[in-house]
Every structure is written in C-alpha cells, then in structure tokens.
TIMI-104409 format. One record per residue (C-alpha): chain; residue in one letter; x, y, z. Coordinates in steps of 0.02 Angstrom, whole numbers, plus 50000, padded with zeros to 5 digits. Layout:
{pakol A; A; {X; Y; Z}}
...
END
This chain:
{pakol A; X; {50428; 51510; 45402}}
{pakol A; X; {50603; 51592; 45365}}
{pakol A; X; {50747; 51639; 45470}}
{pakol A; X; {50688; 51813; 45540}}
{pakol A; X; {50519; 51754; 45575}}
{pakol A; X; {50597; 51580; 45700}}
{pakol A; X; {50721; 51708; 45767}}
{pakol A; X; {50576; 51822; 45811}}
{pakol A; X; {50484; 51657; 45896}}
{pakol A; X; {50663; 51622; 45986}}
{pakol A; X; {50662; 51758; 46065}}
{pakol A; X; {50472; 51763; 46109}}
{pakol A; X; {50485; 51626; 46196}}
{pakol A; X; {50641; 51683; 46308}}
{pakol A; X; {50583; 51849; 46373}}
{pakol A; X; {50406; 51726; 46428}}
{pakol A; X; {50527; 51620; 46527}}
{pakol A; X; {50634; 51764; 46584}}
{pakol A; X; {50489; 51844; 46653}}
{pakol A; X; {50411; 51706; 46722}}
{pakol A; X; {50561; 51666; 46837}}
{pakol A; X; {50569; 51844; 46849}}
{pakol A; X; {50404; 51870; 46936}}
{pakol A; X; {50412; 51697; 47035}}
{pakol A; X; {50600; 51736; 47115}}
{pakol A; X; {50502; 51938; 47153}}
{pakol A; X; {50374; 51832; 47263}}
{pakol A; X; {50495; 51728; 47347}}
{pakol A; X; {50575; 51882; 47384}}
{pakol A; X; {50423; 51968; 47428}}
{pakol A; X; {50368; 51834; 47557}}
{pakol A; X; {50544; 51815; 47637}}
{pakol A; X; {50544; 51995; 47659}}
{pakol A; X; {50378; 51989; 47754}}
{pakol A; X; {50433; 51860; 47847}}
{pakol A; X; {50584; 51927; 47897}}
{pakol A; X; {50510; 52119; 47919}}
{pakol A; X; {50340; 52088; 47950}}
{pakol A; X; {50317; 52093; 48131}}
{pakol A; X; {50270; 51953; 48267}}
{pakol A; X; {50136; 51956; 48387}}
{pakol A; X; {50198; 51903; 48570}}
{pakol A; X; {50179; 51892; 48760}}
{pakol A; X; {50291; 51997; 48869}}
{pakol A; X; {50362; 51956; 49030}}
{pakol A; X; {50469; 52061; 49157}}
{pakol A; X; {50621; 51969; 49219}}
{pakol A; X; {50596; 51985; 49417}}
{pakol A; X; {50672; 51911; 49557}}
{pakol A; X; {50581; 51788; 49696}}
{pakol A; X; {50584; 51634; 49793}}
{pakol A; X; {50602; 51469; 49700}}
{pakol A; X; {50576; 51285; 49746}}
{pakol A; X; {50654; 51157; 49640}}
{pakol A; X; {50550; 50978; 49650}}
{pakol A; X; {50565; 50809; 49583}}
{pakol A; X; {50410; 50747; 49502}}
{pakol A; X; {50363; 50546; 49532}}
{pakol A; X; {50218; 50457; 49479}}
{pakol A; X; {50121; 50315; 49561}}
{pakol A; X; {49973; 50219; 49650}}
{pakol A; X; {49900; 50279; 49826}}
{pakol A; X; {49923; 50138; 49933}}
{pakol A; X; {49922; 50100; 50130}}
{pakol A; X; {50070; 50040; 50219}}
{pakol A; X; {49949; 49915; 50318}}
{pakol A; X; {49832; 49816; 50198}}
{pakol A; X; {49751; 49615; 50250}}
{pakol A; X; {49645; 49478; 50176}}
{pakol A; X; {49505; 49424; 50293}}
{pakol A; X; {49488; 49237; 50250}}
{pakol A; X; {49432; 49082; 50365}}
{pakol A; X; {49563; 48980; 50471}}
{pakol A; X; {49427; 48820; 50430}}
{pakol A; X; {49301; 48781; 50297}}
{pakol A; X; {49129; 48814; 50299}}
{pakol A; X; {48963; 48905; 50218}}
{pakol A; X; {48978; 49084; 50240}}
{pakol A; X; {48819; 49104; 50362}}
{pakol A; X; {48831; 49326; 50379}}
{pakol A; X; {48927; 49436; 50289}}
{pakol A; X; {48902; 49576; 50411}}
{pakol A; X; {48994; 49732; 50324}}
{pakol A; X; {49001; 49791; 50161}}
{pakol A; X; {49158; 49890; 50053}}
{pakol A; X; {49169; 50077; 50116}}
{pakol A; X; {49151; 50034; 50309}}
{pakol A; X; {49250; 50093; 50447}}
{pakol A; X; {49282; 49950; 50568}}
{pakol A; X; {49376; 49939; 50743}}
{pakol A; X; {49484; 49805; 50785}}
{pakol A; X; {49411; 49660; 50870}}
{pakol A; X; {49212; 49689; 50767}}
{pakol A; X; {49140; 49546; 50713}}
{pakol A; X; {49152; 49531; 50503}}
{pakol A; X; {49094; 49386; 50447}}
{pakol A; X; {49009; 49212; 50526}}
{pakol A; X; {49034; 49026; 50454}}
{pakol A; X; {48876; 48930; 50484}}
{pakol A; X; {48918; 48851; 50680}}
{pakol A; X; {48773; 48727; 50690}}
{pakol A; X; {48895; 48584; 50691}}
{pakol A; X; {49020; 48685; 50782}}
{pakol A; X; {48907; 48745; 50916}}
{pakol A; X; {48842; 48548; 50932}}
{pakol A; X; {49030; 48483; 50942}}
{pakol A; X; {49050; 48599; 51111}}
{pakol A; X; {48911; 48542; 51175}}
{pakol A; X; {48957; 48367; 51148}}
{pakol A; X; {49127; 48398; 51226}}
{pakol A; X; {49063; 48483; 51369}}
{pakol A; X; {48936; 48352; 51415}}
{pakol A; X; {49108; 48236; 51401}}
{pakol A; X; {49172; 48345; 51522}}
{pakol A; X; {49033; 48319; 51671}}
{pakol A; X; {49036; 48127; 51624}}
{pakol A; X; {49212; 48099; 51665}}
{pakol A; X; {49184; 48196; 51833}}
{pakol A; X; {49058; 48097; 51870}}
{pakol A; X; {49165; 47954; 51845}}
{pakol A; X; {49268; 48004; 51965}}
{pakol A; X; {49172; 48047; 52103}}
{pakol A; X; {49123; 47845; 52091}}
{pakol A; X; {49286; 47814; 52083}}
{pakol A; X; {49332; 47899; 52219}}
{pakol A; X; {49204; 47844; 52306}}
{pakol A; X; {49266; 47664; 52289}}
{pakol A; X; {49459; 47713; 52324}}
{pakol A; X; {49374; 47790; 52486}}
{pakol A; X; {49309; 47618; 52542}}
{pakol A; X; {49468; 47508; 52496}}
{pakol A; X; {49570; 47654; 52606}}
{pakol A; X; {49436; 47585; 52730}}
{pakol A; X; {49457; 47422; 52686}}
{pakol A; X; {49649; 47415; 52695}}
{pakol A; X; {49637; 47478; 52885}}
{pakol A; X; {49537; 47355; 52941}}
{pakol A; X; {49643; 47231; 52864}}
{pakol A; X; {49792; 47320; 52952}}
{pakol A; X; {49734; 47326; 53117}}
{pakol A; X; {49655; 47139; 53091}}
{pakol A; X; {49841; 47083; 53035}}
{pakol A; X; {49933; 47188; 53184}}
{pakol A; X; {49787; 47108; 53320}}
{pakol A; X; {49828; 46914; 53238}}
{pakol A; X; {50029; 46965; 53236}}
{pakol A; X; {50006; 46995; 53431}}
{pakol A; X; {49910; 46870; 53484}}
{pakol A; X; {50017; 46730; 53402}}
{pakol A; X; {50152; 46808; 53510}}
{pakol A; X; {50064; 46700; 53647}}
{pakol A; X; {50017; 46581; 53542}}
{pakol A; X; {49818; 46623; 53577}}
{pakol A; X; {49782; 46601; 53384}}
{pakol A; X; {49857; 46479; 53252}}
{pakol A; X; {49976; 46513; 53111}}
{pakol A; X; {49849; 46473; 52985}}
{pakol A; X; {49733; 46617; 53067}}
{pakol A; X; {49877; 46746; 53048}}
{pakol A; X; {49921; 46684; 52892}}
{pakol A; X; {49725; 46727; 52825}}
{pakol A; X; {49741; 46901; 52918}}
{pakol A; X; {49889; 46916; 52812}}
{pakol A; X; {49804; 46884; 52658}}
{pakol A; X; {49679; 47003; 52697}}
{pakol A; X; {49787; 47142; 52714}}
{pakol A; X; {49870; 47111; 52538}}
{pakol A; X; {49705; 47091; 52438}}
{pakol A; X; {49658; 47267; 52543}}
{pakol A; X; {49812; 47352; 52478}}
{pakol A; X; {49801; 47298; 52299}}
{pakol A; X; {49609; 47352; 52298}}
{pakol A; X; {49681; 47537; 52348}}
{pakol A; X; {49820; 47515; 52221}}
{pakol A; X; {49656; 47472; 52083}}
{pakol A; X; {49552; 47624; 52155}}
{pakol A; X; {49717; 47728; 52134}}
{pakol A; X; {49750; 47691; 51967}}
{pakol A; X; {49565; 47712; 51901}}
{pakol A; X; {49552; 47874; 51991}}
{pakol A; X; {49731; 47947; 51872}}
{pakol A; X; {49620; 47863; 51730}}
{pakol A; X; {49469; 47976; 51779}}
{pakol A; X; {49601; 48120; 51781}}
{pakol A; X; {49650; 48090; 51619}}
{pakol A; X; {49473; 48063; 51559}}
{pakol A; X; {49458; 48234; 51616}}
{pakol A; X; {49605; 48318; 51538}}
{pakol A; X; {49558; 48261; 51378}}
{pakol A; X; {49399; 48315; 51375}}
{pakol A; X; {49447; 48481; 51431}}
{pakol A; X; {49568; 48472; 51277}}
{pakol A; X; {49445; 48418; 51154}}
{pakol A; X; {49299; 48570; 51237}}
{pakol A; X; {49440; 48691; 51201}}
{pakol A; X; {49497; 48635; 51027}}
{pakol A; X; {49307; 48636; 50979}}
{pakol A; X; {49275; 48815; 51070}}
{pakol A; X; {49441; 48878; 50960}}
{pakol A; X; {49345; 48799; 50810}}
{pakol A; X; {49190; 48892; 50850}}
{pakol A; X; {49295; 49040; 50864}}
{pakol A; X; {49384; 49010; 50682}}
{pakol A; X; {49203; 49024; 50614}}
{pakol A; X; {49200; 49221; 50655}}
{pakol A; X; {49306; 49321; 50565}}
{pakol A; X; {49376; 49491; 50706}}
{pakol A; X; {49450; 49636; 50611}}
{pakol A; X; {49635; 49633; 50663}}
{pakol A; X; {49636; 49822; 50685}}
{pakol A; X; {49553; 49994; 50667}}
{pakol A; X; {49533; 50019; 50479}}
{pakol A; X; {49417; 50036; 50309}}
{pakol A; X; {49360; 49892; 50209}}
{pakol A; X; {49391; 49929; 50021}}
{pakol A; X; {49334; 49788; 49948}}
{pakol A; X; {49210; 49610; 49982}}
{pakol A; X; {49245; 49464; 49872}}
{pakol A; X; {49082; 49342; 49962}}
{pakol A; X; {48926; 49332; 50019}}
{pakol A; X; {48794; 49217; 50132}}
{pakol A; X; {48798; 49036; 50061}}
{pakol A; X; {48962; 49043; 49980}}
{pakol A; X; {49093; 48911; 50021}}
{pakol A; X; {49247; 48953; 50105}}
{pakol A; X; {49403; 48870; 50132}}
{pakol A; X; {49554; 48919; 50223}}
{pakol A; X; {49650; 49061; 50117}}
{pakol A; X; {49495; 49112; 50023}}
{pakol A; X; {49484; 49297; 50012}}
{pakol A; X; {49311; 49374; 50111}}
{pakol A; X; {49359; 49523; 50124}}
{pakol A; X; {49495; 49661; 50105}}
{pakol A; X; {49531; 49792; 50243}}
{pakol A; X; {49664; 49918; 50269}}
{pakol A; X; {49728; 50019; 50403}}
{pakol A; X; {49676; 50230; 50374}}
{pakol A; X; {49826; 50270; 50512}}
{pakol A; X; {49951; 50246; 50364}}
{pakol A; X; {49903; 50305; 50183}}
{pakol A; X; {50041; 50354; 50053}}
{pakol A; X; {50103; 50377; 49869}}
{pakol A; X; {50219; 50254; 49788}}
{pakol A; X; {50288; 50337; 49676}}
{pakol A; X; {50407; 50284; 49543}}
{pakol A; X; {50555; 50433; 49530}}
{pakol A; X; {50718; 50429; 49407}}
{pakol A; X; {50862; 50368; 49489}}
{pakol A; X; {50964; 50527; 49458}}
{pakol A; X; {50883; 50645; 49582}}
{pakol A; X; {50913; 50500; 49698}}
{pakol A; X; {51032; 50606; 49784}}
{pakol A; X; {50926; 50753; 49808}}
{pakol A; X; {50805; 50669; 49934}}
{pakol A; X; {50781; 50622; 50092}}
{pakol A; X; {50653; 50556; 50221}}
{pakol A; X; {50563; 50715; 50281}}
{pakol A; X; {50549; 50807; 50141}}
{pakol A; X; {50396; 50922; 50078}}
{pakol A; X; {50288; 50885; 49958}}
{pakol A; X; {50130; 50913; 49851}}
{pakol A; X; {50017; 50772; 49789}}
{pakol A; X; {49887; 50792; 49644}}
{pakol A; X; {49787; 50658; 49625}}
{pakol A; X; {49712; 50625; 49440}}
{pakol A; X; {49541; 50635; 49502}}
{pakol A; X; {49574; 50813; 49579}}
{pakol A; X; {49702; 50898; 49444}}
{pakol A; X; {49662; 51064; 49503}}
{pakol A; X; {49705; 51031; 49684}}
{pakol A; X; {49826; 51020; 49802}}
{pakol A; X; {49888; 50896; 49943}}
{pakol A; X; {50012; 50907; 50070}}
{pakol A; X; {50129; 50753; 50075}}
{pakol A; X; {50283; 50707; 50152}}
{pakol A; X; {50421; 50590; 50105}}
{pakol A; X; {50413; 50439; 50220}}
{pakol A; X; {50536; 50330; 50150}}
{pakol A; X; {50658; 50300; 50014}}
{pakol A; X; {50669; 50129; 49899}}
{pakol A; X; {50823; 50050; 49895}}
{pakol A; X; {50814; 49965; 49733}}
{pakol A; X; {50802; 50018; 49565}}
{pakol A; X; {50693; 49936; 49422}}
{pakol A; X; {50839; 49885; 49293}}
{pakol A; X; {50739; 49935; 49154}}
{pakol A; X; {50660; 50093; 49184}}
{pakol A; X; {50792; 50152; 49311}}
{pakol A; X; {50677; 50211; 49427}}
{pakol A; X; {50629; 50199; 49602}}
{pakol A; X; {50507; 50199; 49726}}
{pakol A; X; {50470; 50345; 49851}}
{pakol A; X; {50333; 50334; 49953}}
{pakol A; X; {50263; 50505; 49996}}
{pakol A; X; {50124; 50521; 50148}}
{pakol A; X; {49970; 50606; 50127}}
{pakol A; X; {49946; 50727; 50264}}
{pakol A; X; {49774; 50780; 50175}}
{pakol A; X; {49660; 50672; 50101}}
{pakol A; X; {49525; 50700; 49978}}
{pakol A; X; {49333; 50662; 50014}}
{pakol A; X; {49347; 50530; 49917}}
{pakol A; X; {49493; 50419; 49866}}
{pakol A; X; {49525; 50223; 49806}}
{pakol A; X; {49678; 50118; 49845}}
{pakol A; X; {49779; 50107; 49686}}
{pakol A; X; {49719; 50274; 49589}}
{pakol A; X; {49855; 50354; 49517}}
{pakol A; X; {49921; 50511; 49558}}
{pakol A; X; {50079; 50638; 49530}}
{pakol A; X; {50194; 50714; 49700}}
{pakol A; X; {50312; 50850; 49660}}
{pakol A; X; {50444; 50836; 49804}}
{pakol A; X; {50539; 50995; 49868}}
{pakol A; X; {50695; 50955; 49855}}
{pakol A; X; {50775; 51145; 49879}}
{pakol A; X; {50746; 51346; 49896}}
{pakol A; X; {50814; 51490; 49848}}
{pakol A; X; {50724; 51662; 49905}}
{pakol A; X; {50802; 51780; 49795}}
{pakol A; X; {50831; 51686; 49620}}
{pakol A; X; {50811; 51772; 49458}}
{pakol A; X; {50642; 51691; 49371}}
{pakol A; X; {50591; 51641; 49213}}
{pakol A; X; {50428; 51552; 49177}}
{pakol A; X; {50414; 51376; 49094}}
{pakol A; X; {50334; 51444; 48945}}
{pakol A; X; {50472; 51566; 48895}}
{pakol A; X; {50596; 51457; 48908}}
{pakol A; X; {50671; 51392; 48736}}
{pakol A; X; {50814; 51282; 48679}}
{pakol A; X; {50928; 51272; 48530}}
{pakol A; X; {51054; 51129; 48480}}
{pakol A; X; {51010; 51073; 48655}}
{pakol A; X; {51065; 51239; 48733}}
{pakol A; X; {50931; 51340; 48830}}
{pakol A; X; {50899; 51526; 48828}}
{pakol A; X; {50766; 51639; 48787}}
{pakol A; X; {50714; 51779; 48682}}
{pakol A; X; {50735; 51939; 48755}}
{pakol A; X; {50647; 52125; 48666}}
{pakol A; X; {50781; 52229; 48632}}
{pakol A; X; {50731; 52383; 48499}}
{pakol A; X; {50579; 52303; 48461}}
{pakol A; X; {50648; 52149; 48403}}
{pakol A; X; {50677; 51975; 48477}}
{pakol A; X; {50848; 51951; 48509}}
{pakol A; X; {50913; 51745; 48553}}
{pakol A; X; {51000; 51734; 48737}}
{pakol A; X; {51062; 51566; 48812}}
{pakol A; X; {51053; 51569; 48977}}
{pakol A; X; {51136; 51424; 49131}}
{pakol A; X; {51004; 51357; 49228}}
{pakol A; X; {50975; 51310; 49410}}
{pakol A; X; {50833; 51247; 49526}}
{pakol A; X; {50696; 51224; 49417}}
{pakol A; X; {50510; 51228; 49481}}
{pakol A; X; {50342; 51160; 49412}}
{pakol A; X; {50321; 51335; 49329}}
{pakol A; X; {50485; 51424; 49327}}
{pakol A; X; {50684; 51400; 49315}}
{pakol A; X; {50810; 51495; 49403}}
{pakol A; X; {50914; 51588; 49288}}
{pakol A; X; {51102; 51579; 49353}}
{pakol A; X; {51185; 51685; 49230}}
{pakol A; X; {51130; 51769; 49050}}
{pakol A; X; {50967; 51876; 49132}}
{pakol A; X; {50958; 52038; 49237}}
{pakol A; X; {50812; 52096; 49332}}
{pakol A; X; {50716; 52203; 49201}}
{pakol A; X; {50763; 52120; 49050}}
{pakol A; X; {50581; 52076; 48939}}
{pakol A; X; {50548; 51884; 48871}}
{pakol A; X; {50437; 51883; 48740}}
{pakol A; X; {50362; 51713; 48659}}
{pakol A; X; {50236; 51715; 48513}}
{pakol A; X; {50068; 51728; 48559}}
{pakol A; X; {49983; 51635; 48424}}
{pakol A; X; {49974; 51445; 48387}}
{pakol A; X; {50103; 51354; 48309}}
{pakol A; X; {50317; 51348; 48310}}
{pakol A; X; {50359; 51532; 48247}}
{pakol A; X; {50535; 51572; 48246}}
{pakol A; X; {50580; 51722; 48334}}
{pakol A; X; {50753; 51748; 48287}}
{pakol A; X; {50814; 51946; 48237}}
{pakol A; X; {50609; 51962; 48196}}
{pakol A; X; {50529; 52110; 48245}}
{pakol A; X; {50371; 52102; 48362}}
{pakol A; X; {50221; 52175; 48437}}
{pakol A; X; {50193; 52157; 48622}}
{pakol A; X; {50005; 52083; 48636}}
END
C-alpha cells in the first residue's frame, strides 16, 4: 500500500472516532437536557396555618402497677385449681386448695386435746375442792386441840397429831394447786397447737389478695407445691399503664399529667387516651433512655400484659402555627427546608423549625401562608432542584 493510500486509511479511521464521541457526548447532552428541562410530576400542598401539638414518641410493654404470684405458704398436692387465666376475681375468693386430709385430721386431733385437758381439770379441781375441805377440818380440829390443852383436857401428844393433820391438809391443797396451773397449761397449749394447725389448714387455700384478673396459671390438680412455687399470676385492673422507654433529651419537656395517645401494635389504626403517671428517674447508660409510664384511660377489648405498644406524649400547643406536613419536608447537608412552586418550577427553601407533630412541623421562619410545597409524586429519590414540574 503506498503513502496516499495509509494517509487515506489515517484519516478514515479519525473522522469514525470523531464521530463516534461525537454522537455519544450529543446523547449525554441530550439526556441531561431532559433531565434538566423535562418536567417532574408532583403533589401540591397549600401552606396554611392551624393548631399544632408537638409530642414525644416512647416505646414499651403494657404493664400493671400491681402484679402477684399466688404460691403456697406450706407444701402439699395441689387438690383444686379452681380458676383458670382470663378470670376476674375479688379479693378474698378462694383460688386454689392443697389436699387438707392430713390437715383437717391434725385439727381434729388438737381439738380433741383440747376437751381432754378440760377434763383434766375438772378432776383436778375436783380433788383441790376436797383438800380445801380437808384443810378446814384439820384447822378447826387443830384450833379445838389448841384450846382444850389450855386446860389441860387433852395431852400434848393429841395436839401434836392435830397439828400434823393440819400440815399434811395444807400441802394436799398446795398439790391440788399446782396440778390444777398444770391443767391450765395443758390447756394453753393445746389451744396453741388447735390454732397453729387451723392456720395450717388455712395455708392450704390460696385467697386472692385483691380485686383483679388472672393472666396466667402455671399448675394444676396433683401437682406438687412447695412454698414459693408459682400457681398462679394475678394482677390488679385498677392500675394498667405503658412503660415506655423515651430519649433522655426531651426529659425536660415532661411532666406528670400530661396528655397522651397510645397505639398499641395489635390496633395500629387506633387510638387510646393515656396520661403520664410518672416519670423514671434513671437513665439506662447505654441507650440513654428512660422510662415513662403512661396510663391507659381506654383500653382495648382485648389486651396482654407485656405487648408492646407506641405513646406519643403532648408535650406543647400552638393554635396558630404555620404547617407543613411530614412528607414535604426535606433536608440538605443536614439543613431542612422544602421545595416551594414558583413559575412552574421547584425552587429549594430552608426553613427553622419548631414544635413538630406526628404529621406536621411548625415552620418558624422561611414560609408564608399561601406559599405551594410540591414533592414528587412517583417512586424513588428524584431531585427537585431548579426542575420544572407538573402539579398531579
């Protein structure tokens, strides 16, 4: 091949390439311009003025203030189990029964104890009554023999035998005294032993301690329980609340008292009113949280100790606040704002925040009533900046 004809190739092969980056730089340039002129379709929304309600959003378990373990003060075979998880109870029903055939036997044997040792001493009264009689027949005898060997009508020896008489008579009430305290005492103690085996009869029935639900029943007839074995678990209904767990930096913002909403997890779509009812006063190091624990003022029909659910406190209002919705609300470098229509593009507008709602934010400076917020309507992270849009 000579000289003209490689120069001819040469140059070929540079108006290919020069074309080719021609037409692939004319698409680039195509596609920016569409995306830069083509137009955006979004949601509108009316800047407007209205009443806002800033919360503080917690998280936590629904538990009662008042919650007990029904277990046996002594051991024994569980003889009735006599309610079941899910009953209402009043305080002083009878839950459960230990088997009392022992129990009931022991009582029986104390209170036969009881009429044995009266018994006892009504004999032994019976004999202190006859050596009272006893001593004052020796006494007079002793006085009548002291007199008469005044005048020397009876010998010494004869008052010296009345004497003796009298002493053996006094020691025999001294005996009869002594077994009648014993008989006392006999007594006593077996009214102590009837009433230690009556409070043992009673430790076989388990009393609910107070009005309330039982939520859950760990035993039933022929199991074995000792003391501190769990039966059953009650709580009281007068007393049912949130604990929720709440960031320590809108510590300052509540109080006892305060508002509030409840949605539990099994109910998203509904409403309860709540009420704080007390503040934690520790923080979990960690997390650097709290706990609030938020009353339930409504409940739902049906609920569980320890399900999970979400309170939104109100913490403060404002009835004339400038709104913007959740949804339109944007940041940049960490800055918020939103994107306002202006000449049928979107046009970038930082605005300074106040209260901020579950659904809206109070716009303190950067809006006026009027102004139009715009957001794509269409899946996915479209820039709006300078584009220019179509209200859906």
């Amino acid at each position: 091949m000579d000289s003209s004809a490689q120069a001819s190739s040469r140059w070929k092969r540079r108006i290919y390439l020069a074309a080719k980056w021609l037409g692939l730089i004319a698409i680039v340039g195509y596609a920016a311009y569409r995306f830069t002129s083509s137009p955006v379709e979004v949601k509108a929304h009316l800047v407007r003025r209205g009443e806002i309600t800033s919360e503080v959003m917690g998280t936590g378990t629904f538990e009662a203030r008042t919650k007990v373990i029904i277990s046996p003060r002594i051991s024994g075979r569980v003889a009735e189990v006599l309610v079941d998880q899910g009953d209402r109870v009043v305080a002083g029903q009878l839950l459960v029964r230990l088997d009392d055939e022992d129990l009931t036997q022991q009582v029986r044997i104390a209170e036969s104890t009881i009429e044995l040792s009266k018994a006892s001493r009504g004999r032994f009264k019976a004999d202190r009554d006859q050596a009272e009689s006893v001593l004052i027949q020796a006494r007079s005898e002793y006085e009548r023999a002291v007199e008469l060997a005044k005048s020397n009508s009876i010998s010494q020896s004869e008052t010296d035998k009345a004497r003796e008489a009298l002493d053996v008579a006094t020691a025999g009430v001294a005996r009869a005294d002594a077994a009648m305290i014993e008989a006392e005492q006999q007594i006593l103690l077996a009214e102590r032993t009837l009433a230690f085996q009556q409070a043992r009869l009673t430790d076989g029935k388990m009393l609910a301690p107070f009005d309330g639900l039982i939520i859950e029943r760990y035993r039933d007839p022929g199991a074995i329980a000792v003391p501190g074995t769990s039966v059953l678990s009650m709580v009281s209904t007068d007393e049912l609340w949130i604990a929720a767990w709440v960031d320590e930096t809108a510590m300052a913002s509540l109080a006892e008292g305060q508002p509030a909403r409840v949605i539990f997890r099994s109910e998203s779509a509904t409403e309860y009113a709540g009420r704080v009812a007390r503040l934690g006063r520790q923080a979990d190091r960690e997390t650097r949280e709290f706990v609030v624990e938020v009353r339930v003022l409504d409940l739902p029909k049906n609920w569980a100790v320890g399900q999970r659910a979400e309170v939104y406190i109100q913490t403060d209002t404002r009835p004339d606040a400038v709104l913007v919705p959740q949804e339109f609300l944007r940041k940049q470098d960490g800055i918020a704002g939103v994107y306002i229509h202006r000449d049928g593009r979107a046009t970038w507008q930082p605005i300074d925040i106040g209260l901020v709602a579950r659904e809206s934010v109070e716009a303190i400076q950067g809006l006026q009533v009027g102004d139009e917020l715009v957001v794509p309507s269409g899946p996915g992270q479209v820039t709006l900046d300078s584009r220019r849009v179509i209200k859906r």
